[in-house]
Every structure is written in C-alpha cells, then in structure tokens.
N, C-alpha and C positions, 0 to 999 in steps of 0.2 A: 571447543574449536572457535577460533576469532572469525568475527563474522566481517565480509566488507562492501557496503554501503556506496551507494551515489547519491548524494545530496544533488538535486538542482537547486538552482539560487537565482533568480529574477529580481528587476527590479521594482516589481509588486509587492516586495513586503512578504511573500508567502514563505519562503526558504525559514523564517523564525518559527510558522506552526512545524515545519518538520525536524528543527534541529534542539525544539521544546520538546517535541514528541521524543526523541530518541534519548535526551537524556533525562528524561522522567521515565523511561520505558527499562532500560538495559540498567542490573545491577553493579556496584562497584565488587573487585576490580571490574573497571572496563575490558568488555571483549569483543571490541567494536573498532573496527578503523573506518574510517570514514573519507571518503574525494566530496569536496564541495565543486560543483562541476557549473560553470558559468556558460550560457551562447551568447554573443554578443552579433548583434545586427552588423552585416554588412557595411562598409564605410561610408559617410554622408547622412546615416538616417540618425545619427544622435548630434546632428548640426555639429561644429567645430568641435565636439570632442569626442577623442581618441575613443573609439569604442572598447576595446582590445584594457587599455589601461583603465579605465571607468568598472568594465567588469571584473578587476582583479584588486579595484580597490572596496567592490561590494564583495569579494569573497573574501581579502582578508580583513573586514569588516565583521562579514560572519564569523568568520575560524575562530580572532577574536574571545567575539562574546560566548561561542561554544564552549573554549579552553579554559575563560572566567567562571563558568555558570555549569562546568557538567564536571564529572570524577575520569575524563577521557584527559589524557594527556597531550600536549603540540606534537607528538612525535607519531599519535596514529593519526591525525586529523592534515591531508594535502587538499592543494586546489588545483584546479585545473580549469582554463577559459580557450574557447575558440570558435572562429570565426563561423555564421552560419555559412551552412552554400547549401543546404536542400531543407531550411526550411528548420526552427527550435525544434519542431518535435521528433522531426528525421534525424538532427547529430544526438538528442539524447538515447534513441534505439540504435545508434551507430557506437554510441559510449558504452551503451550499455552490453551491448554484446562483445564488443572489445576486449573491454575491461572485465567481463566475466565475473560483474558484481552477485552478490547473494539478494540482494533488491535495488530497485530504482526508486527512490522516493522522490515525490514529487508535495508540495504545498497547496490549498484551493480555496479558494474564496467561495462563497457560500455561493448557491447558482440563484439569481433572478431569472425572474419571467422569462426574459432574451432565450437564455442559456437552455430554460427549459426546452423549450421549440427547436433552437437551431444553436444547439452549444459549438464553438468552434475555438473551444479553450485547448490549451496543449496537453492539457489532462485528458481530454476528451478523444484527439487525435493520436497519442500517442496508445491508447488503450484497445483500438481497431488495429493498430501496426500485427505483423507478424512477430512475437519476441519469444525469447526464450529464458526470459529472466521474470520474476515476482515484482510487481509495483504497488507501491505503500501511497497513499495518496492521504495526505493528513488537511483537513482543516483544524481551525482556530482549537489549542487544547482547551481544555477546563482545567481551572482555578487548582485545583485538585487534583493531583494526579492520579490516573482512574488506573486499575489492574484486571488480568485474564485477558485470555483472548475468545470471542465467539468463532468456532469454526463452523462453517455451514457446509452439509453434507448432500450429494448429488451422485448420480452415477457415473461411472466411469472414468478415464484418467485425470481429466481436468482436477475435479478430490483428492486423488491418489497423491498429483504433484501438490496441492496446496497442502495437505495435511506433512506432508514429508517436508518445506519450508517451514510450517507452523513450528512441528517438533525440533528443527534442526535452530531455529533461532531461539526456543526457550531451553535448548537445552545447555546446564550452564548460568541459568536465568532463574533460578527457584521459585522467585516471588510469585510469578504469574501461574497459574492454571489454565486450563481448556474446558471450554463449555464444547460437547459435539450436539450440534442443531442440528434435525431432520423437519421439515416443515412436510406434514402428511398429507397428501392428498388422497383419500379413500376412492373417488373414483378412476386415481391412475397407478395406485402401489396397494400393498400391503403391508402388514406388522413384521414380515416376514423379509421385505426387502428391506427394513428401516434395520432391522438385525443385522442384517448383513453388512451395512453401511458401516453400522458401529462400530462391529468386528472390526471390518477393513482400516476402517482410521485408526480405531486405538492400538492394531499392529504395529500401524505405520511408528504411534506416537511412542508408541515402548521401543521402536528398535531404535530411536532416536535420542534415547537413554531420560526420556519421560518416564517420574512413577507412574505408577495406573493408578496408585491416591491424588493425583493433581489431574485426572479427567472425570467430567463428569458428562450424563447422556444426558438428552431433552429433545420431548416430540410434544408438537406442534401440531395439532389441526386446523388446516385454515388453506384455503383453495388462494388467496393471496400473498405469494412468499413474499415479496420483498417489503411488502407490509407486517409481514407476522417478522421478520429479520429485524425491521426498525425496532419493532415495539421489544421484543426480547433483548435488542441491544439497550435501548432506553432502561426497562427493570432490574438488567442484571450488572449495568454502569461498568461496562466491559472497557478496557482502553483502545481493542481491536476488534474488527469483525473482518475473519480471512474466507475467501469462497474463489473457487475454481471456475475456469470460462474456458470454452473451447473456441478457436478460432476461425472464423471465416469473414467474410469479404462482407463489407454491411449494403446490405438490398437500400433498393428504392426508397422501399418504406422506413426504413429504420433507419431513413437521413431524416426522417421527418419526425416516427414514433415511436423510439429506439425500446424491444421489447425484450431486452436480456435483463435478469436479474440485475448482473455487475453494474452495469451501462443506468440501471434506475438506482442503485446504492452510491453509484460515483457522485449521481444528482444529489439524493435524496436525504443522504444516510448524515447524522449530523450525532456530533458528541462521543465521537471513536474513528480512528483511523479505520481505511479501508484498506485490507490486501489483498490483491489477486493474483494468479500462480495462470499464468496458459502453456 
C-alpha cells in the first residue's frame, strides 16, 4: 500500500535532512507519494518579497533535487504553500489532519544549550499539539545510509498505534527489520510484563504483513530510558527509532524540564530519525 507523506520545507535548510532521509529509507519501486508543504510568513516580514512566491520557488527547488536524487517519480511528488494565520506550527497540524497524511515529517537542527532550557522550535511545538497523525522528525542523515528501525515498547495504546505505523510503513519495504526494545525496570514491572509487550507488537507487526524473521526482541535494564534508547540506537546503527507518547497539556514544569521520554529523544537522539505515533 502507497504510503503518503508531508514534507515540511523551511528556509533553514532542514527540509534536505527529511527528503535525504526518505529516499535512502523507502525501497525502489517507490511507494511513497509525497506534498512538500511550505508556510510562508504573513505579508511585510520578508521585506519586499513576495512571500507566497519565494516559498514556492524553495519548494520547487526541493521537488527538484528530490526527483534528481531518489527512484520517486515527478508525478507522486506535489507541493503545496500557504499563508500562516495561526502560527508555522498551528497550519502544519491543520495540513496534517486535512490531508490525512500517513506521517508528518518535519527536519531539525541539532538543539544548543538555548533550545535545551526553553526550545521554542516548530518541532517542539508542534509535538504538544493534539494530533492524530505519526511525526518523523529527521536530523542531519549519515554518510551512509543506515537500516532497521528501533521500536520502543510501553504500555498501553500510545505502542499499540506506533507499532501499527511502524508495520504499515515497512510493509512493502523488505530491506528494513525491527528491533522490539523494552527498557526494564525491576523496581516498576516484571519479565512477565515485558512478555506481554512483545506479544502485543509482534501481532501488531505480522498482521501488518511483516515476517516474524524480520523482528527481533531486546530488554534492557536500566532505570534511565532515554538514555538506555540512545545508547541501543548508537550499537545497533538503526535508521529510526519509533516510540509512542500519550497526550496531554504540558504543566508548569515541563515548560521548563520537559520529562517525557519523546520530548528528551526530540532533543537528544542524534544519528536516526525519530517517530512518534500519539
């Protein structure tokens, strides 16, 4: 089944980690169509030019180099620009639910110090929204194009929907495999919940027409997940690491010390795309 994609495209330069990422990642034939999907600022703030026309000359800029450089044809690859009125991060969760993409990908520049403390990137904002679509958030690829994806395992629906993405986008995709990560903690589970977990994914991933030869288990002890998630994504030189987030309304505190897994992998996580399913 053809999968279909939201590119965002900025004029940061980031829009090339995600459209590097996609076509090192998806096998030929392509089964991917793709909207390169541009915001362009309100009238006046790009001084005398046209805003509207400046973003449509960086998105067929992109399509472009995408059509040169991937096995994707000009005929699945559109673009689409327009104007903000609430804000980059509010029309891309307005596209995205729209358009009733299979993910939203978004590009990121590594975070500095700033960003640590008080990120206020569209990455960041857009990842608090209420949505109901998967967001792929790629920094800078490697030289190399890396394969597999790490799935990380948790209870309850948030899993449920990211493992059901995971499967539906490789399936179709052979090259890649699944790692299923369980990061254990002895003093809040047991051997017996990490079991269950397993089960539960690798259902998901077989009725998703994944072999059960292309998944593999792995448990983790280590009272620090998103540190034990880096370090397994660094050893096992995965392309993705996909993890599920439930959503609610971010407190006080986590304007300041943001303590969800997703939220410290969006910062932290370097040398593999990030997905998340809410």
């Amino acid at each position: 089944m053809e999968k279909h994609l939201l590119v965002c495209v900025s004029d940061d330069g980031t829009a090339a980690y995600s459209v590097r990422f996609i076509r090192d990642f998806f096998d030929s034939p392509c089964d991917v169509h793709v909207t390169l999907f541009h915001v362009a600022p309100q009238g006046g703030k790009w001084g005398s030019h046209n805003p509207t026309q400046k973003g449509k000359t960086l998105l067929e800029k992109t399509k472009k180099w995408f059509v040169d450089n991937s096995v994707c044809t000009e005929s699945k690859i559109k673009i689409k620009s327009v104007i903000s009125r609430g804000g980059i991060a509010r029309e891309i969760v307005q596209e995205g639910h729209k358009g009733m993409y299979d993910a939203v990908v978004l590009g990121r520049q590594t975070a500095f110090l700033f960003e640590e403390l008080f990120d206020y990137s569209v990455s960041h904002r857009v990842i608090w929204e209420d949505i109901t679509f998967p967001l792929w958030f790629c920094k800078c690829p490697q030289e190399i194009p890396k394969k597999d994806v790490l799935l990380c395992l948790g209870d309850g629906e948030p899993t449920k929907r990211i493992a059901d993405h995971v499967g539906f986008i490789l399936n179709g995709n052979p090259s890649h495999n699944v790692t299923l990560l369980h990061v254990h903690n002895a003093k809040e589970s047991n051997a017996e919940d990490s079991k269950k977990m397993f089960v539960a994914a690798h259902e998901i991933l077989v009725a998703n027409g994944l072999e059960a030869s292309r998944i593999t288990e792995r448990i983790i002890e280590n009272v620090n997940v998103d540190k034990a998630i880096q370090e397994e994504c660094a050893r096992g030189h995965y392309a993705a690491v996909a993890i599920g987030r439930e959503y609610h309304s971010k407190t006080a505190k986590e304007k300041l010390l943001p303590n969800s897994i997703s939220v410290k992998l969006l910062r932290k996580l370097e040398g593999a795309a990030l997905w998340i399913s809410k």
